[in-house]
BASE-964228 format. One record per residue: residue in three letters; x, z, y of N, C-alpha, C in turn. Coordinates in steps of 0.05 Angstrom, whole numbers, plus 32768, in hexadecimal, padded with zeros to 4 digits. Example, Ala and Ser with C-alpha at 12.3 -4.5 7.8 and 13.67 -1.06 7.14 Angstrom:
 residu n.xx n.zz n.yy ca.xx ca.zz ca.yy c.xx c.zz c.yy
    ALA 8108 809C 7F8E  80F6  809C  7FA6 8108 809C 7FBE
    SER 8101 808E 7FD3  8111  808F  7FEB 8102 809D 8001
END
This chain:
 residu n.xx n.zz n.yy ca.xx ca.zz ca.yy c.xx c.zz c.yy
    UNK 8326 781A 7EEB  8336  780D  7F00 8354 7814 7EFC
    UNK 8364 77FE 7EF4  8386  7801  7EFA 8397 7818 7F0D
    UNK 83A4 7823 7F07  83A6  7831  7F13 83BA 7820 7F3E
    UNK 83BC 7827 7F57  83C5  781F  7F66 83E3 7825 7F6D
    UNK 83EF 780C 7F79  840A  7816  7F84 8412 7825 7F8F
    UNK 8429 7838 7F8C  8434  784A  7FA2 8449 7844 7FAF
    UNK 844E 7821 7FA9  8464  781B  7FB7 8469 7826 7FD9
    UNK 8455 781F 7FE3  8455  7825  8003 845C 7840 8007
    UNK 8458 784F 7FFB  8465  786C  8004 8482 786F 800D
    UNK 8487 787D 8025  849C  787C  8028 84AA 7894 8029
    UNK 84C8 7892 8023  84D4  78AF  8019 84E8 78BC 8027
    UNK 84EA 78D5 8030  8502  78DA  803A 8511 78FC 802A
    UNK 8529 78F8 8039  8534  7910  802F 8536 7924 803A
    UNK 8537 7944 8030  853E  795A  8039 8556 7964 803A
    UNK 855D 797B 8047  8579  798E  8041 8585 798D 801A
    UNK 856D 798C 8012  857C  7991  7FF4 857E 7974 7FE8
    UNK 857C 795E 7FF8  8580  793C  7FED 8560 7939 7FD5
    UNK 8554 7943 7FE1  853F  7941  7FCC 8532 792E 7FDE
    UNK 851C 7918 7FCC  8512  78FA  7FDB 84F2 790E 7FE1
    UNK 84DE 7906 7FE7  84C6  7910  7FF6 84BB 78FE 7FF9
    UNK 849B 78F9 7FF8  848F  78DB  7FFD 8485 78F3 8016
    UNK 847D 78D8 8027  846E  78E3  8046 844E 78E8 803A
    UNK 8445 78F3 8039  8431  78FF  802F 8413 78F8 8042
    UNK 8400 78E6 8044  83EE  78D8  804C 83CD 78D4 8046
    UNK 83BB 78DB 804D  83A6  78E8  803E 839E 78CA 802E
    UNK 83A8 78B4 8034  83A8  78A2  801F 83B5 78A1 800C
    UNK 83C4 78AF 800E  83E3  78AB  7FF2 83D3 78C3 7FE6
    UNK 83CA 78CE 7FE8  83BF  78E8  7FDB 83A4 78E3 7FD3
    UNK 8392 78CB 7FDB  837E  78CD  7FCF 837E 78AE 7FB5
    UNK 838D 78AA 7FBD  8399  788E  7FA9 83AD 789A 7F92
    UNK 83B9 78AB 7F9E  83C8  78BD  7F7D 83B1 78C9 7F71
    UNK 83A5 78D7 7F7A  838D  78E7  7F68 837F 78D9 7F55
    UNK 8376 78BC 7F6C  8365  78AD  7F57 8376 789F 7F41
    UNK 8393 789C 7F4C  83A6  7898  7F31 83A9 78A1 7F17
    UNK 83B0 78BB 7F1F  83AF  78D2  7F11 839D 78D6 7EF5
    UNK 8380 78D7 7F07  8367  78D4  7EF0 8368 78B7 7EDC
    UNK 8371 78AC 7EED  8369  7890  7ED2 8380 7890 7EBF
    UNK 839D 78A1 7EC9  83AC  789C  7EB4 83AA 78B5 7EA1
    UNK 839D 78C7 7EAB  8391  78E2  7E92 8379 78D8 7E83
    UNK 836B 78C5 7E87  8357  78B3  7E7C 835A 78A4 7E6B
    UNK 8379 7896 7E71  8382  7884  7E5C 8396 7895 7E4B
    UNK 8399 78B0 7E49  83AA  78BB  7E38 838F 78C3 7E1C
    UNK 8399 78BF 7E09  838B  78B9  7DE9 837E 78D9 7DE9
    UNK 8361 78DE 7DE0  8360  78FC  7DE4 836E 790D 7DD2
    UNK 8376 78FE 7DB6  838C  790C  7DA5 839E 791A 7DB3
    UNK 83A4 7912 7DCC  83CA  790E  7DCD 83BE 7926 7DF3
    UNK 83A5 7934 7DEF  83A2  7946  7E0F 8384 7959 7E06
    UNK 8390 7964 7DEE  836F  7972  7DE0 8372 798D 7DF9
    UNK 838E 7996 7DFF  8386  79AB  7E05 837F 79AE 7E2B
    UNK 8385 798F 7E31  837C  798B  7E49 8361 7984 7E4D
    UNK 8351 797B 7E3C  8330  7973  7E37 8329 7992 7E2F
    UNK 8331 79A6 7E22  832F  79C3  7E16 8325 79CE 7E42
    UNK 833F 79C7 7E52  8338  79D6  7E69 8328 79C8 7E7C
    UNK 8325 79AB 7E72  8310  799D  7E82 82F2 79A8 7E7C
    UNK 82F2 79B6 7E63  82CF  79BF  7E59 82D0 79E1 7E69
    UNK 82E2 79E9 7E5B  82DF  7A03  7E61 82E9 7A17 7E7B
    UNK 82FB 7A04 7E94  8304  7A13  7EAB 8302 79F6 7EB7
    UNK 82EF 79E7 7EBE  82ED  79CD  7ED7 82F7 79D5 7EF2
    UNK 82EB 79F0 7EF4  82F1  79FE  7F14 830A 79FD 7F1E
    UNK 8320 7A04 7F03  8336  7A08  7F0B 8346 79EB 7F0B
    UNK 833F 79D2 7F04  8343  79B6  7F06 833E 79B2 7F1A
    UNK 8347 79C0 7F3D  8345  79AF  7F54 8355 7997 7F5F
    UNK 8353 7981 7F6F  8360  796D  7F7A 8379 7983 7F85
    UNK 8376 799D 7F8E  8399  79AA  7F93 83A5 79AE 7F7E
    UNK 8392 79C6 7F69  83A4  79C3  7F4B 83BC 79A9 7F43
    UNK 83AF 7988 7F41  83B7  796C  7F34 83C3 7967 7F51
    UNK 83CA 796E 7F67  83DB  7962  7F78 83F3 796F 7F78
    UNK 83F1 798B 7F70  840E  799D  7F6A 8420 798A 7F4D
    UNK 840D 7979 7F3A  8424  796C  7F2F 842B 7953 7F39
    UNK 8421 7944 7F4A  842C  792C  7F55 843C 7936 7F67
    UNK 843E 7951 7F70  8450  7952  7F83 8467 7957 7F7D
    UNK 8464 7964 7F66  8480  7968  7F53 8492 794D 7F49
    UNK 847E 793C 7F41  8487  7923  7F36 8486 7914 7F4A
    UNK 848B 7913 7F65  848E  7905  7F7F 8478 78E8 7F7A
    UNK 8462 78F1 7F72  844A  78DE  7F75 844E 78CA 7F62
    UNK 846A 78D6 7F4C  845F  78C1  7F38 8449 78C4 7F23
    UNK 8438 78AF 7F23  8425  78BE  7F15 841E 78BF 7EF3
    UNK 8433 78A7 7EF1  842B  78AB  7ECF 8440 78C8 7ED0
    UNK 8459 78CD 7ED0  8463  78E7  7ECD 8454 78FE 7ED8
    UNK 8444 78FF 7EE7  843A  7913  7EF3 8419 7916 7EDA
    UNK 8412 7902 7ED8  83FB  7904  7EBD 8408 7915 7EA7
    UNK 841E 7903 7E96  842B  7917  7E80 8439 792D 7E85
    UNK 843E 793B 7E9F  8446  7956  7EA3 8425 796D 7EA2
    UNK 8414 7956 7EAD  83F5  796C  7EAF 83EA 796D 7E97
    UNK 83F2 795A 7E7F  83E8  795F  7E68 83F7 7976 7E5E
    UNK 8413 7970 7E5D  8421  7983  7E52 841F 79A2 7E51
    UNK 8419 79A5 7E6B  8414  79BD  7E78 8401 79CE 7E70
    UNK 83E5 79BF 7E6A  83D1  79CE  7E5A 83DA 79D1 7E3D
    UNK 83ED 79C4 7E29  83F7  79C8  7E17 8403 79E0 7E15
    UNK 8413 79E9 7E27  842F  79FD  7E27 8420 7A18 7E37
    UNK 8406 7A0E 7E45  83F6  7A23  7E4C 83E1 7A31 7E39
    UNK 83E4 7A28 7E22  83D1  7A34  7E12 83DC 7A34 7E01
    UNK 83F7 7A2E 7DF7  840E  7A39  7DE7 8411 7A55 7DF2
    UNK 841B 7A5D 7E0B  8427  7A73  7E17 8413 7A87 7E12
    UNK 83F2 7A83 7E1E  83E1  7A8D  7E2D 83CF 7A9E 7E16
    UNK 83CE 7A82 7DFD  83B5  7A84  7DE8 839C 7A7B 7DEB
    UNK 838A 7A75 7DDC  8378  7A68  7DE8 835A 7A76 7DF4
    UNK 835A 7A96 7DF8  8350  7AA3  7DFF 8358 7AA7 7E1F
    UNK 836C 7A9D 7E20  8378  7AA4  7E3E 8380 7A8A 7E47
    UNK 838F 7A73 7E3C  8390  7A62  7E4B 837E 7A59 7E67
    UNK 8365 7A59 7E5E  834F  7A4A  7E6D 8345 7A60 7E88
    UNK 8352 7A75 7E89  8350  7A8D  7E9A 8361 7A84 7EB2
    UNK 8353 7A8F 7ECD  8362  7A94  7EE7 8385 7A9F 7EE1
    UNK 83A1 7A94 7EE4  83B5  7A99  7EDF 83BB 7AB9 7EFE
    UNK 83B0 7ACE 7EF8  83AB  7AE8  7F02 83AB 7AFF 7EEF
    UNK 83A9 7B0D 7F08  83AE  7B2D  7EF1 838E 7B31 7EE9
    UNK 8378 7B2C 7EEC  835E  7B26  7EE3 8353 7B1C 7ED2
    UNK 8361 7AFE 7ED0  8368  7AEA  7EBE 836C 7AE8 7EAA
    UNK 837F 7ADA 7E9F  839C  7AD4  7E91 83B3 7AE9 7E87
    UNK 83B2 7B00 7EA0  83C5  7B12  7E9F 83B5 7B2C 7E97
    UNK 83A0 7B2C 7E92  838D  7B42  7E97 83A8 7B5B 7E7F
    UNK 83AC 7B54 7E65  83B9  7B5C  7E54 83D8 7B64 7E5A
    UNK 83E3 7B51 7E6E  8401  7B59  7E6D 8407 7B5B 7E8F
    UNK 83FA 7B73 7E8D  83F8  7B80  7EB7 8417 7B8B 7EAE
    UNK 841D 7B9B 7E9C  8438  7BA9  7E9C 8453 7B93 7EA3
    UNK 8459 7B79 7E9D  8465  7B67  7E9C 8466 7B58 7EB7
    UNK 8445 7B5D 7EBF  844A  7B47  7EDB 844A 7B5D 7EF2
    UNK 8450 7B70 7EF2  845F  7B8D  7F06 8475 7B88 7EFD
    UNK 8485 7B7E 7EEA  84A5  7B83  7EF2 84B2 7B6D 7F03
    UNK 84A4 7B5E 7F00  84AF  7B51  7F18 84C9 7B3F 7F10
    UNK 84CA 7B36 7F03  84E2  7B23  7EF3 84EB 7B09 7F04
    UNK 84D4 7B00 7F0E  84D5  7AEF  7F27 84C6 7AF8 7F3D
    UNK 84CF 7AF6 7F58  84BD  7AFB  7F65 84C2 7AE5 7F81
    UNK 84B0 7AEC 7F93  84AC  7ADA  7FA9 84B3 7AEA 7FC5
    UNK 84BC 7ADF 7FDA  84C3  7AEF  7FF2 84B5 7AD7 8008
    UNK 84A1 7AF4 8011  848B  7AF0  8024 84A3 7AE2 8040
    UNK 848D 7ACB 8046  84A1  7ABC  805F 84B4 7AB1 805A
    UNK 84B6 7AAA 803F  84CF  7A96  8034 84B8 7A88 801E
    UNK 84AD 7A71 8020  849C  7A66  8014 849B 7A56 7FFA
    UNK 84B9 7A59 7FFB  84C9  7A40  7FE7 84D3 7A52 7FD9
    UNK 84DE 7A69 7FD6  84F4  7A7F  7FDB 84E6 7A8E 7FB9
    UNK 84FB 7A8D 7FA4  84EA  7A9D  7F8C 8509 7AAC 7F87
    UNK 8508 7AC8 7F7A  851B  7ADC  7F73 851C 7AE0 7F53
    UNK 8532 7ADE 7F40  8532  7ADE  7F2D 8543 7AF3 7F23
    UNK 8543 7B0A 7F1D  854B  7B25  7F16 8542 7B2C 7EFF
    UNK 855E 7B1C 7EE7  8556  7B27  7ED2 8558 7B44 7EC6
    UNK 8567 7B54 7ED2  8563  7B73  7ED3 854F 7B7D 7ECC
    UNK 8534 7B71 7ED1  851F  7B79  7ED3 8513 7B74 7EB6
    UNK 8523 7B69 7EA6  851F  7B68  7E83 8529 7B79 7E79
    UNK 8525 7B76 7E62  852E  7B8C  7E50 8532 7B7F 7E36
    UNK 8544 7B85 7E1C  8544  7B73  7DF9 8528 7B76 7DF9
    UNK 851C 7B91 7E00  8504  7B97  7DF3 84E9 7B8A 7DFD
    UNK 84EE 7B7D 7E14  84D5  7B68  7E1D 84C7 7B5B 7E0E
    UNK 84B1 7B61 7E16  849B  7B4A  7DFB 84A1 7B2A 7E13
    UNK 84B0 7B1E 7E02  84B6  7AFC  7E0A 84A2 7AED 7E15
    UNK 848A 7AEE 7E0A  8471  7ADE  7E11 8467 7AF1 7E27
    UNK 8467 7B02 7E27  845B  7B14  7E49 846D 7B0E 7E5C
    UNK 8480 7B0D 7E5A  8494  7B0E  7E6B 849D 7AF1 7E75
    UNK 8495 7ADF 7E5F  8491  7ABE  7E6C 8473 7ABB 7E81
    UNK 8466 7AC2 7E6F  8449  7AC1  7E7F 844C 7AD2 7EA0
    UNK 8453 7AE8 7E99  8458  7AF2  7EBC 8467 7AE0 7ECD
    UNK 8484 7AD1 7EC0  848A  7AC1  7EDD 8471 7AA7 7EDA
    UNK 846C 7A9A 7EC5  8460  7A89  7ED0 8446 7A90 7EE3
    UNK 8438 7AA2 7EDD  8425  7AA5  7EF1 8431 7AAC 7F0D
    UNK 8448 7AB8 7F0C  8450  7AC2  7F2A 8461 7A9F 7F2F
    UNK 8466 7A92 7F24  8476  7A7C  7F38 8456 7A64 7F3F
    UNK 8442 7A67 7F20  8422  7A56  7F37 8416 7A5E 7F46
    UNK 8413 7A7C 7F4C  840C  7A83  7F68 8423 7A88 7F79
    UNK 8439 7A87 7F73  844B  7A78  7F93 8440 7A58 7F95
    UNK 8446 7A4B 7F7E  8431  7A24  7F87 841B 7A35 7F93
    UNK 8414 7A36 7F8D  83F3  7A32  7F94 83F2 7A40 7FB0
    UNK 8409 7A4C 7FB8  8400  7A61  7FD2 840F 7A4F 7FE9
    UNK 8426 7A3A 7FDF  8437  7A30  7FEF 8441 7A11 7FEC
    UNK 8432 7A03 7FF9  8429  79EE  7FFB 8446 79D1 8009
    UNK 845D 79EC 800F  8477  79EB  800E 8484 79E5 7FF8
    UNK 8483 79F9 7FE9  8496  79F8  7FD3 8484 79E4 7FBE
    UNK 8467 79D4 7FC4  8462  79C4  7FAF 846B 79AD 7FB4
    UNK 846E 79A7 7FD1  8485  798D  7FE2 849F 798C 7FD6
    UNK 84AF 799B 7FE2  84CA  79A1  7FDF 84D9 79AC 7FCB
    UNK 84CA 79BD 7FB5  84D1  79C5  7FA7 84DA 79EB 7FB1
    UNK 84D8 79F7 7F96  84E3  7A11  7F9B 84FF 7A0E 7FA3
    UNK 850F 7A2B 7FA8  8529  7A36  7FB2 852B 7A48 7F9D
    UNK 8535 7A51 7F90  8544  7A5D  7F77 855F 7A6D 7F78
    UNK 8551 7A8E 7F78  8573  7A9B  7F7B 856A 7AA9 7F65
    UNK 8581 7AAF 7F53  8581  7ABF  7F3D 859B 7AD0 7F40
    UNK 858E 7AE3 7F3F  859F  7AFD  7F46 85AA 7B09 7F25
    UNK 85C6 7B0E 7F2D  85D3  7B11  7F0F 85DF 7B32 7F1B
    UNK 85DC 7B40 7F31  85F0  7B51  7F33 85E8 7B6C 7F28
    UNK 85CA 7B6E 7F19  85C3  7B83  7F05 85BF 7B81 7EF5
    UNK 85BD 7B65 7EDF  85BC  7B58  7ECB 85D5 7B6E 7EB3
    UNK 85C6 7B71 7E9D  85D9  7B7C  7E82 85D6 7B6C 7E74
    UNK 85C3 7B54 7E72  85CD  7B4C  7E51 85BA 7B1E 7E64
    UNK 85C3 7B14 7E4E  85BB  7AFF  7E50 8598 7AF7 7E44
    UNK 8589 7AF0 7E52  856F  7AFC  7E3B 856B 7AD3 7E34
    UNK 857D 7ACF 7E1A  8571  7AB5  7E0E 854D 7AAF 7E08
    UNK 8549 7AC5 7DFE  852C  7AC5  7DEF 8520 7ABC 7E03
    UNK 851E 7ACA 7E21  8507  7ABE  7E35 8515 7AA9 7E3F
    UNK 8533 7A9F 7E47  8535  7A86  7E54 852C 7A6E 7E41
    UNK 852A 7A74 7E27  8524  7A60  7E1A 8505 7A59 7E18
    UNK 84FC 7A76 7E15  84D8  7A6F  7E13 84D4 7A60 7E32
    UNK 84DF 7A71 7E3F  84D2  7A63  7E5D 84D1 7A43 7E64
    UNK 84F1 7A3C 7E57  84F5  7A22  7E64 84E4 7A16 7E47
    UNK 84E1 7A1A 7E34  84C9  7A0A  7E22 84A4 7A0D 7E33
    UNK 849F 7A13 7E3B  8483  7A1A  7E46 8484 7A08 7E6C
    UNK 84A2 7A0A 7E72  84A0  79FC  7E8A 84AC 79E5 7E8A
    UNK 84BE 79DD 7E74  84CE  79C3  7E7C 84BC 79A7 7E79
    UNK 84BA 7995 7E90  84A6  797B  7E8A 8491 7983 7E8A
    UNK 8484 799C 7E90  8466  79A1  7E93 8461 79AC 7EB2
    UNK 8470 79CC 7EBA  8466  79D6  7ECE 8467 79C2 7EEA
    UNK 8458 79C5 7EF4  8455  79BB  7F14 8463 79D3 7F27
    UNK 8486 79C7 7F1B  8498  79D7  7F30 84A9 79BC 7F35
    UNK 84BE 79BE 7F4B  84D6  79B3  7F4F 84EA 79C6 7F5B
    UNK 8501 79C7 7F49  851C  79D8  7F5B 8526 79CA 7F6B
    UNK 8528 79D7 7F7E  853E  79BE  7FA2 8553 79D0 7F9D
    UNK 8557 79E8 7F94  8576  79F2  7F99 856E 7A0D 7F82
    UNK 8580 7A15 7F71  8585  7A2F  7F61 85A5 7A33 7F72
    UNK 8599 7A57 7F72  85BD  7A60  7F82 85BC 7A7B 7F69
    UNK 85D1 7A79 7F63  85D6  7A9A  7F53 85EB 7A9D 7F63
    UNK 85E0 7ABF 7F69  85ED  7AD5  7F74 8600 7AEA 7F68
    UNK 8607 7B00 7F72  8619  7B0E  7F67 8617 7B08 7F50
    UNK 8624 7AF2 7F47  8630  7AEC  7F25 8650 7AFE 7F20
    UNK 8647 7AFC 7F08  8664  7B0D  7EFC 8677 7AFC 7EFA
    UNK 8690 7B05 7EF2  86A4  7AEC  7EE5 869E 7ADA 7ED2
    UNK 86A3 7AC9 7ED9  86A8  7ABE  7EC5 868A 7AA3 7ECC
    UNK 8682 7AA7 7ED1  865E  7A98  7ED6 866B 7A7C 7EE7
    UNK 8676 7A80 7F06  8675  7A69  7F14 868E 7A5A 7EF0
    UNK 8695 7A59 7EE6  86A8  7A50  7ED6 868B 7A3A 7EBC
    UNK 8682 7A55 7EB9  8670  7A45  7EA2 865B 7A30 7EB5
    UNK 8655 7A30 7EC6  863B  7A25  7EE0 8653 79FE 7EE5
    UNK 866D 7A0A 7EEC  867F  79ED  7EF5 867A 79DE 7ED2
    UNK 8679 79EA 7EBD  8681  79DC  7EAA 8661 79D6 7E9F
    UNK 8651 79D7 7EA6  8632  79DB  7EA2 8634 79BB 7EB1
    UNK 8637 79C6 7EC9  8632  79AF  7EE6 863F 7991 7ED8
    UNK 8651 7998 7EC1  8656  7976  7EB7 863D 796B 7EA9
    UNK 8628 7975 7EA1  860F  796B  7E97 8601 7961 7EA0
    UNK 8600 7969 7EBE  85F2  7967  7ECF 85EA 7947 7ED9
    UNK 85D6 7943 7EE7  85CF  792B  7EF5 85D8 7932 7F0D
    UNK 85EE 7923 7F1C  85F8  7926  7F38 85DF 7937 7F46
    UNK 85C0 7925 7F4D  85B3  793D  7F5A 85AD 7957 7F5D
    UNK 85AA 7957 7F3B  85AA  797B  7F3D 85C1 7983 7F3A
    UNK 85DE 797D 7F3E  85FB  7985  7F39 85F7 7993 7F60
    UNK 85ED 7989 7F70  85EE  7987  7F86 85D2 79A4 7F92
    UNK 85CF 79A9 7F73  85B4  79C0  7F7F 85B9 79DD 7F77
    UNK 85C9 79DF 7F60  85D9  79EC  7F54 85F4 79FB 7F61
    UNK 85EF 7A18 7F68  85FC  7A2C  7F79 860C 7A43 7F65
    UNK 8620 7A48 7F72  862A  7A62  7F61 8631 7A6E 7F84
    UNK 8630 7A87 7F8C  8628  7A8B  7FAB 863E 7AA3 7FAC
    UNK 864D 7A9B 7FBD  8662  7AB3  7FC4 865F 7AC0 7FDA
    UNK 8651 7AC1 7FE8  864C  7AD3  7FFD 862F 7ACA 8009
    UNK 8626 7AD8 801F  8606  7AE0  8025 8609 7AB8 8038
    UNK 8620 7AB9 8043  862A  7AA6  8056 8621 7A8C 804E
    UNK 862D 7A84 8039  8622  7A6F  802A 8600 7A6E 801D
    UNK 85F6 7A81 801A  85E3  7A7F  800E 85CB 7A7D 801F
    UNK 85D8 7A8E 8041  85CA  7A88  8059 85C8 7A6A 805C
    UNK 85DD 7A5E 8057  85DE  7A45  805B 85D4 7A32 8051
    UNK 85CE 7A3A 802F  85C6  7A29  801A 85A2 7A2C 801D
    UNK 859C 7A4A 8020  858A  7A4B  801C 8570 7A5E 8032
    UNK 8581 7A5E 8043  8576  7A5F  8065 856B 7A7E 8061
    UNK 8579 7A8D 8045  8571  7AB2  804E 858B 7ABF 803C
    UNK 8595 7AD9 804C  85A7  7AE1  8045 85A0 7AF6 802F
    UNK 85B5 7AFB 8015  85A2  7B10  8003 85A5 7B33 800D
    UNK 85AB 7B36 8022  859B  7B4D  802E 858A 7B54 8039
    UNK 857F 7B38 8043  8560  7B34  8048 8550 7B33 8036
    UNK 8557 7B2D 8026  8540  7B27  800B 8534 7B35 7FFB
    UNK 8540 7B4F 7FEE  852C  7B6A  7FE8 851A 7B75 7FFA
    UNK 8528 7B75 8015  8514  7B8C  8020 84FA 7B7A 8028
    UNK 84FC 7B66 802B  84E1  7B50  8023 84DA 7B47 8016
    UNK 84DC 7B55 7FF6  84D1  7B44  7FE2 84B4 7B4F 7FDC
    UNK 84A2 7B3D 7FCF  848D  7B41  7FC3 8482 7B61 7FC5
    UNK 8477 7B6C 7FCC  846F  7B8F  7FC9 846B 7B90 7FB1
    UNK 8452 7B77 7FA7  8443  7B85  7F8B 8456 7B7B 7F73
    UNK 846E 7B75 7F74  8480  7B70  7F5D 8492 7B86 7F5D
END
């Protein structure tokens, strides 16, 4: 069966100008069945390692799992198909194929790199649902790259998976620069290869905090790349004031509520 329209959906906006379809237990059971026929009509050449987790983890293939990527891709569904293929690609690139197909936990997936997902590189603040902390301090040159990718990604799918908010709306993004020594290329690069066009995330706002000199300078001349929307999501934060404002918690609130077990 063809896949159905989503013209009728209708969309509105939030604080961060981001569009939102009204969300309807028909618009949700008409994307799903979308969804499947256009992973049906993708060639099995071109999604081995998504038929790989269709044999060997079905359990973890729930109707919530495949709605965290339409929600990313605002119910479009052919984009939201080639981000869920992708995903099992870059997840068994990262993971291996001994672990890919595993619960993304310290039981799991992580069973091997518990040292990596205690530092806490990203973390989440209980009662801020949207709300993720990025403290690269918490690296080192000497980081093994691939542990240290795999820890945030498991800690930012169990924020999806826990917050049914930030799979709407999108995360909130503060990256904290004010204990930062060195710039760590190796992991911004592995990371955004394993998540760009695949993960089932959306950013509504990144704010960097206590930045050093020189940063809001490189961020304005960055911001000419930009697509006006995300030019508009994109923060360099000079006081708690603004960031209360931007991002509805001040950063003196935000340690003494972060995550315990990070």
């Amino acid at each position: 069966m063809p896949p159905r329209s989503q013209e009728s959906t209708i969309n509105f906006a939030d604080e961060h100008h981001q569009k939102h379809p009204l969300e309807t237990d028909d618009l949700i059971e008409n994307a799903l069945k979308d969804f499947e026929y256009k992973i049906e009509q993708i060639p099995a050449g071109e999604k081995k390692c998504l038929l790989d987790a269709q044999c060997k983890c079905p359990e973890l293939l729930t109707d919530d799992f495949k709605l965290m990527f339409l929600r990313t891709d605002v119910f479009q569904v052919d984009l939201a198909a080639k981000r869920y293929v992708k995903y099992w690609e870059n997840r068994v690139d990262l993971f291996g194929v001994d672990k890919a197909f595993l619960p993304l936990n310290r039981a799991g997936a992580m069973m091997d790199d518990q040292e990596y997902h205690s530092i806490g590189y990203i973390r989440t603040v209980p009662g801020h649902e949207r709300l993720l902390i990025v403290d690269p301090s918490r690296g080192s040159k000497k980081s093994n790259i691939d542990a240290l990718t795999r820890s945030c990604v498991v800690t930012v799918q169990q924020a999806l998976e826990a917050s049914e908010e930030m799979q709407k709306k999108g995360s909130i993004c503060i990256l904290d620069l004010g204990k930062a020594t060195f710039y760590h290329h190796a992991f911004v690069k592995r990371f955004t290869e394993v998540t760009n066009d695949s993960f089932p995330l959306r950013c509504s706002l990144f704010c960097i905090v206590n930045a050093p000199p020189g940063v809001g300078f490189f961020v304005k001349i960055f911001k000419l790349f930009l697509k006006p929307r995300m030019k508009n999501r994109l923060y360099v934060i000079k006081d708690d004031a603004q960031l209360q404002e931007l991002a509805g918690i001040a950063m003196k609130d935000v340690y003494p509520n972060l995550d315990p077990d990070k």
